[in-house]
N, C-alpha and C positions, 0 to 999 in steps of 0.2 A: 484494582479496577472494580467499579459498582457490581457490572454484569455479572463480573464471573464469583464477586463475594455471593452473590444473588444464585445462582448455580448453584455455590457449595452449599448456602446455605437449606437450597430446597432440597438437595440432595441429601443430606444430613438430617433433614426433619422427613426424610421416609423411609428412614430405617426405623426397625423397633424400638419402641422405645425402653423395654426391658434386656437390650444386649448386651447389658452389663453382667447378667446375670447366665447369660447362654452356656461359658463355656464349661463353668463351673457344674450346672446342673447335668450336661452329659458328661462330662471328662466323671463324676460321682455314679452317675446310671441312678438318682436319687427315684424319677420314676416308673425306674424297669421292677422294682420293687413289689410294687402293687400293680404289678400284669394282669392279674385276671381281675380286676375289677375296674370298671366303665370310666374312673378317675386317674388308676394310675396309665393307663391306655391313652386317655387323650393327653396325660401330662408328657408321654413321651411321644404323643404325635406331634401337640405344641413344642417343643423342644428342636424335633429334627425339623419342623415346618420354619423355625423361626431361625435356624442356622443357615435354611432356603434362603430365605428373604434377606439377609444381612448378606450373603455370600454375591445375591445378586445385586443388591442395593450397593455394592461398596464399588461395583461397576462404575455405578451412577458417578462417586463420590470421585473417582478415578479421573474421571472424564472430565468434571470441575476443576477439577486441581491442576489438570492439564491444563485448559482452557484461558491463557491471559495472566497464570501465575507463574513466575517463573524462576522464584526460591531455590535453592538447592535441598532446601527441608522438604517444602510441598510436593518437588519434585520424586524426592528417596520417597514420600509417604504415596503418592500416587503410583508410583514402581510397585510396593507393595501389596498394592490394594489391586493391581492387575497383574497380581503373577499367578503365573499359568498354573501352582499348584490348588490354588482357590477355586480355579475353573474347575479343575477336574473334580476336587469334592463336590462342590454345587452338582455336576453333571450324575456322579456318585448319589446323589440324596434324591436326586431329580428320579429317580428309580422307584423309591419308596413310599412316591403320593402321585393320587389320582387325583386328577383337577377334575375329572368330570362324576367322579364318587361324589370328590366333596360338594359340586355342586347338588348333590340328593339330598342333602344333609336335612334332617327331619323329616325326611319323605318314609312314611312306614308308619310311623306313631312313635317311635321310640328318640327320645331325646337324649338320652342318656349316652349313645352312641354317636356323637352329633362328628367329633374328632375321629376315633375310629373309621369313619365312614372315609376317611382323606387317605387312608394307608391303602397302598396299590397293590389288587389282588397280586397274586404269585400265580405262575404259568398252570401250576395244579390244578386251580379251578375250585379248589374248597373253600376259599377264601366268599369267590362269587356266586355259590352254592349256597352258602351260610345267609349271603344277603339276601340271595334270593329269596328263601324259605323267608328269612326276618320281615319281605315287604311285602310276600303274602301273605303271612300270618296280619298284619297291619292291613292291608286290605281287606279277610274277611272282619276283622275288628270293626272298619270302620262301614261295613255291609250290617251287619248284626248290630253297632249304633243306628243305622236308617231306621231298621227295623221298629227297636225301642222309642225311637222319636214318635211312630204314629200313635204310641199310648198314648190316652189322657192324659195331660197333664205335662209331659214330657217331651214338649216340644222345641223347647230351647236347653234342652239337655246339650253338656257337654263331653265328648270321649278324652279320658286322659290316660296316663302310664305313669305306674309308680313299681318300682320294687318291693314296695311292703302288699301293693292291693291289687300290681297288676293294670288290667285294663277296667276302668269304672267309668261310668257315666254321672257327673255331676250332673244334680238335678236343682230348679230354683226352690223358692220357702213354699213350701206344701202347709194347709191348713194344719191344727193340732188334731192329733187324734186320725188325719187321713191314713184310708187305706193303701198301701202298696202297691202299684200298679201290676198288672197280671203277669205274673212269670219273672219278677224280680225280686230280687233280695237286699235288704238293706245292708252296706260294708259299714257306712261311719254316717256319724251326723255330725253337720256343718254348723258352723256359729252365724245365727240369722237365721236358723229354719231350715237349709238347705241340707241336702240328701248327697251321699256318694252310694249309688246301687252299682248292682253287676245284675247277668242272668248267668245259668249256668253255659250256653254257648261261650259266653266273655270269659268265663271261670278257663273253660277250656283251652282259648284262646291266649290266654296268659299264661298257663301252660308252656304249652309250644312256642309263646314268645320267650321267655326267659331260657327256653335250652337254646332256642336258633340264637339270644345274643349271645350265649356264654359262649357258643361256638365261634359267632363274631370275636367279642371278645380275645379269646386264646390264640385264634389264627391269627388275629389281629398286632396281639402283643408278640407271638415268634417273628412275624415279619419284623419289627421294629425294633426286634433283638438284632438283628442282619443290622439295620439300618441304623443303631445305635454301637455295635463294632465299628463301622467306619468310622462315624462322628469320633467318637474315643480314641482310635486309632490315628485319629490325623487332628489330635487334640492340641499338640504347638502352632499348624496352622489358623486353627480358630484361634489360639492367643494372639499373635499375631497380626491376624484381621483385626480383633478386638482393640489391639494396641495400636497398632492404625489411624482405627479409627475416632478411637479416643483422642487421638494426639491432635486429628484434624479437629477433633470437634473444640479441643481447647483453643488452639491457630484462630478458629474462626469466632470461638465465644471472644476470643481475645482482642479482634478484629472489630466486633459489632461494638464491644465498650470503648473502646479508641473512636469509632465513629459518632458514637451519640455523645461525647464528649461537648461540654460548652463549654470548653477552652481549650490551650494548647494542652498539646501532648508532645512528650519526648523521648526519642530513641535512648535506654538507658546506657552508659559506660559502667559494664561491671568490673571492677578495677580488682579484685581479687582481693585488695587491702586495704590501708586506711580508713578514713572515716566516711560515715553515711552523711553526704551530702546531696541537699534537694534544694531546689528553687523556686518560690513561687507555686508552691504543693496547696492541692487542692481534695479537699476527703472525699473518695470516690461512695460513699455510702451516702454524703449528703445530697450530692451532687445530682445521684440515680433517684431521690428522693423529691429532685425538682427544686433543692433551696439553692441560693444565690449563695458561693463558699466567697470567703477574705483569701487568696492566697497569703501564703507565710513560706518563711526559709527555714532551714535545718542545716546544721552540721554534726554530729553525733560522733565524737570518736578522735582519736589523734591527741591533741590538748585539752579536748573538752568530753571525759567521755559520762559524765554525770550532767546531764541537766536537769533543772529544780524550776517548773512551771507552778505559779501562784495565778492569782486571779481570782475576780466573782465569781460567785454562783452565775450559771449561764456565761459564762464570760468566754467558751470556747476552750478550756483547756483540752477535755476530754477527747474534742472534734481534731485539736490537734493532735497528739499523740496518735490517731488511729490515721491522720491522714498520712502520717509518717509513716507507720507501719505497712500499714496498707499499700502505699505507694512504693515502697521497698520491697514486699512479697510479690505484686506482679509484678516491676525488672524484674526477681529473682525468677520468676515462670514465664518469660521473654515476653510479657507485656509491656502497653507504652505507658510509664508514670504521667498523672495529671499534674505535670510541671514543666518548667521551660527546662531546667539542668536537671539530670540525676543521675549523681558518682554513686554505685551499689557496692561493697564489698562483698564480699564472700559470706554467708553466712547461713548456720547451718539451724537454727529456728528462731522463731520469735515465740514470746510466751512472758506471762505477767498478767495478770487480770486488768478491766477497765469495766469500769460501773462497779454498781451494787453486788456482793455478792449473794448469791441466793442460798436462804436459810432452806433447810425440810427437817421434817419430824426428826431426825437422826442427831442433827447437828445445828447452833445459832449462827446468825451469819457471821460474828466472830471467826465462830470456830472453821467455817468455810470458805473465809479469808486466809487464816491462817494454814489453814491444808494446800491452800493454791499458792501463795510466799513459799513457804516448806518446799514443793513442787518446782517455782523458778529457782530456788539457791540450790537445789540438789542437782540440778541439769545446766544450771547458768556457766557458758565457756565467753571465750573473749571474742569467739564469733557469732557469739547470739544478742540479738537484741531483745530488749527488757524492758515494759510499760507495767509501771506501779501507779495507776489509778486510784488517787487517795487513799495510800494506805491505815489501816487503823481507824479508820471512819467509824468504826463497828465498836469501838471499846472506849474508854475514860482518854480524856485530850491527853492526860499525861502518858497513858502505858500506849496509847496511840502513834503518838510523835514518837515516841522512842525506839517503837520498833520500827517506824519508819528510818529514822533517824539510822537505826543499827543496820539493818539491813540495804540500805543504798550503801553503806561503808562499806559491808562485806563486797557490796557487787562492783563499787570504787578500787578494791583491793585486786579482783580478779580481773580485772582489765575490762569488764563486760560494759558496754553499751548502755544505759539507762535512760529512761525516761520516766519522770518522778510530778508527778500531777498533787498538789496538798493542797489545802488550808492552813496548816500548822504554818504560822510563821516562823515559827522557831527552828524548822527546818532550814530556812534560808542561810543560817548559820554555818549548813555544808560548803558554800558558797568560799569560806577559806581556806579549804584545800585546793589544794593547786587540781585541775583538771574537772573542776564542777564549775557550772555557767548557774545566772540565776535568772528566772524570766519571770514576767508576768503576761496574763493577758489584757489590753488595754482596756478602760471607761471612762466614760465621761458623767461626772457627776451634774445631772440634770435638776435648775435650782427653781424654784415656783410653782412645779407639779406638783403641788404636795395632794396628796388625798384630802375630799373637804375643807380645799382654802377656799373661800369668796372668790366668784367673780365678781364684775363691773356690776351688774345687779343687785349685789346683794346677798343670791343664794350661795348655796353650796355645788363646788363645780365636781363633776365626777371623774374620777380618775383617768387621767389621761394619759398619761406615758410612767414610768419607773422612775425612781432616783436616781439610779443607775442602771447609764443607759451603754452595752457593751459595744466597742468596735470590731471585736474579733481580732484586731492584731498583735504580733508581739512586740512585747520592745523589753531591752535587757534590763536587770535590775529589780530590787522588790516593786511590788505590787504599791501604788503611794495611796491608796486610801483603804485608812484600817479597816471600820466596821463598815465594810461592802454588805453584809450581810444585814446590818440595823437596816441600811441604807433601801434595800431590796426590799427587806419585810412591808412597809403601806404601799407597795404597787400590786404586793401579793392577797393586799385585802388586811392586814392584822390590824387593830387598831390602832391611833396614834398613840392614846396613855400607855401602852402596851409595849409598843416599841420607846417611847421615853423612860419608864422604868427598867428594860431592857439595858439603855445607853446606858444606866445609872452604874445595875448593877457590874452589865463588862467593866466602865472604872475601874470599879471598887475590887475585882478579879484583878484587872491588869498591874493596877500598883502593888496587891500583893505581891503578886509575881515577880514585880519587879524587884521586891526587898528583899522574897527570899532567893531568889538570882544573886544578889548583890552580897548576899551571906555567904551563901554557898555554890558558885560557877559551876553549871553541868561540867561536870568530868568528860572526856571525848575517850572512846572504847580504844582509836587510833590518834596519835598526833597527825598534824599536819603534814609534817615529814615523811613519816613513815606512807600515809598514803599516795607521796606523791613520788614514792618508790615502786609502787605496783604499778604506777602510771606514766 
């Protein structure tokens, strides 16, 4: 229902947004650490204040989930999120901050105590003893600033607090060479001219403020030693809540992409086995990006668990393989696939690179191709799915295809799932082992566009469309036009003589190839046989 997604979702975005990190930081006591100083004090009053807010917020979140949703998940999760032991810690912590302290907060001069000020005196009274002194000593402060102000000169004087200087008076840019106004002492000089003085009154005054915070301070941090035992103590209930509410916030992140969806979606069937079958999948990465996606179909697994996408540059292969993936990972986290059908098996990751790999100083992108391949064969099972985004792009076409070439065999032999993205035609050759499919992505070769042909006038017409123009869809079989890539270069801007001695020289490459092919047949690592025993 709109309303009550509307509900969960506002109730969701007023929780912290760091309560990822809540329970961890108290269940550690990471800032009872640093107690007596101004930093680790507010870090454990932020802590227990923000275990406040989420304990109450997940009320909120309760109350949504009731409302119009009536799941048997939403439901356990809403149960959760109002059980009574949540109440009693909230009511627990409710003890150890003042709402109407913290509204004082930088009342006195001292900012440094800003949190501090939030932790609820204790019945002893030293606690409110401490502040007291702390906001008289800040009132005669800012009495003895009056003062200073009716100097010359020092009339838009500022009073501040530092731990290095105390209480000082910034002053604005005073001429070179002027005299010090009467009864003041220069602390530091400002960049621009300007002045930080004191008198010895303020001298004094900073004094007695720095014992009354340390006093603050201390009392401050024992209380929230109290109030950081409970928190610690009732440390699986905050997991709990946390997990909670984690779960809703997925539900509903999960909920809002199902919605803004510009086309169907579908409840998936995870089938536990078989193959990954999809219908009509669409790349939720493009889709969120505002582009108009081709749906396409998939079947990954059973008889066909190697497939071999070819295609142009730009032609879509890449966008498929992630649409697959992608669309397999949410069913597998109870999302709804952007497709009309989606059979999910069981599967326990996906992994494979897609795109460029990324070089750094350490290593070339070779070598950082080949660390992440290494990485899917050493973990690749027959329940993981596997995207090899042009492999070997990064090295010589021959030691490139090869390893491509080896490496989808190995993952052929292991029953694993693949998805094999190239250029190497020569790859298509896996195509005759039983259980590899061969695809391309489709084009249409667009004829008269040429870069710099004549129009009807006379001149030179400027480039208007590509040679090759992609549909984005699949259809089985090699790719049928070879040099897609000559074809692409003059929509890219390269010159025409450039790209015709280009054609020239691919030729005069291809028939090589072709004689010493015809000499010596690549060797296959596995027969055909053999692989169609692992499959």
């Amino acid at each position: 229902a709109p309303a009550a997604a509307a509900a969960l979702d506002a109730a969701l975005r007023a929780l912290p947004p760091t309560l990822d990190r809540m329970t961890g930081a108290l269940a550690l006591r990471v800032s009872i650490r640093a107690r007596g100083t101004a930093k680790g004090v507010a870090e454990a009053a932020r802590g227990v204040q923000l275990a406040r807010l989420a304990l109450r917020g997940a009320r909120g979140v309760a109350a949504a989930l009731k409302e119009g949703l009536e799941a048997p998940l939403l439901t356990a999760i809403a149960t959760a999120l109002d059980h009574p032991s949540l109440q009693a810690l909230a009511d627990a912590l409710d003890t150890f901050i003042d709402e109407a302290a913290a509204a004082q907060l930088g009342r006195g001069g001292h900012a440094a105590l800003a949190m501090a000020h939030a932790v609820a005196a204790a019945p002893d009274g030293l606690l409110t003893a401490a502040r007291a002194a702390l906001t008289a000593v800040g009132s005669a402060a800012a009495e003895e600033a009056g003062r200073v102000r009716g100097l010359p000169g020092l009339a838009a004087a500022k009073l501040t607090y530092t731990d290095a200087h105390g209480f000082t008076l910034t002053a604005p840019r005073a001429p070179a060479n002027a005299p010090l106004p009467e009864g003041c002492v220069l602390v530091s000089g400002r960049r621009g001219g300007g002045r930080m003085l004191s008198t010895p009154a303020l001298a004094a005054l900073s004094a007695r403020a720095a014992a009354a915070a340390s006093d603050c301070l201390s009392l401050s941090g024992a209380a929230l030693d109290s109030a950081l035992d409970v928190a610690t103590s009732s440390a699986p209930v905050l997991h709990r809540l946390v997990d909670a509410i984690a779960l809703a916030d997925l539900l509903a992140s999960l909920a809002a992409a199902a919605r803004r969806a510009r086309g169907p979606v579908c409840v998936p069937r995870l089938t536990g086995a078989g193959p990954l079958v999809l219908t009509d999948i669409r790349c939720p990465l493009l889709e969120a990006a505002g582009a108009t996606c081709v749906p396409n179909d998939a079947c990954v697994g059973g008889a066909a668990l190697l497939h071999v996408v070819t295609g142009p540059n730009s032609g879509g292969k890449t966008t498929h393989l992630r649409a697959i993936a992608l669309n397999a990972i949410i069913a597998c986290i109870g999302g709804l696939p952007l497709a009309t059908f989606a059979g999910v098996p069981r599967l326990d990751r996906v992994c494979g690179r897609s795109g460029a790999a990324p070089a750094d100083a350490a290593r070339s992108a070779f070598a950082a191709e080949c660390a992440e391949l290494a990485a899917t064969l050493a973990t690749a099972t027959p329940h993981t799915l596997v995207l090899l985004d042009e492999p070997g792009r990064a090295t010589s076409t021959a030691d490139g295809g090869g390893l491509a070439w080896a490496a989808a065999e190995a993952l052929l032999q292991r029953g694993v799932r693949t998805l094999l993205a190239t250029h190497h035609t020569a790859l298509g050759g896996l195509a005759a082992y039983d259980g590899v499919k061969l695809w391309h992505m489709q084009a249409e070769v667009v004829e008269g566009e040429r870069r710099g042909e004549e129009d009807g006038g006379g001149d030179r017409a400027p480039l208007t469309a590509a040679f090759l123009r992609p549909t984005w869809r699949l259809a089985p079989g090699a790719c049928p036009v070879r040099h897609y890539g000559l074809a692409l270069a003059p929509a890219m801007g390269v010159p025409d003589d450039v790209v015709a001695d280009a054609a020239a020289v691919a030729a005069r490459v291809e028939a090589a190839s072709a004689r010493s092919a015809a000499a010596q047949p690549l060797p296959h690592s596995t027969t055909a046989a053999a692989a169609a025993a692992y499959v």
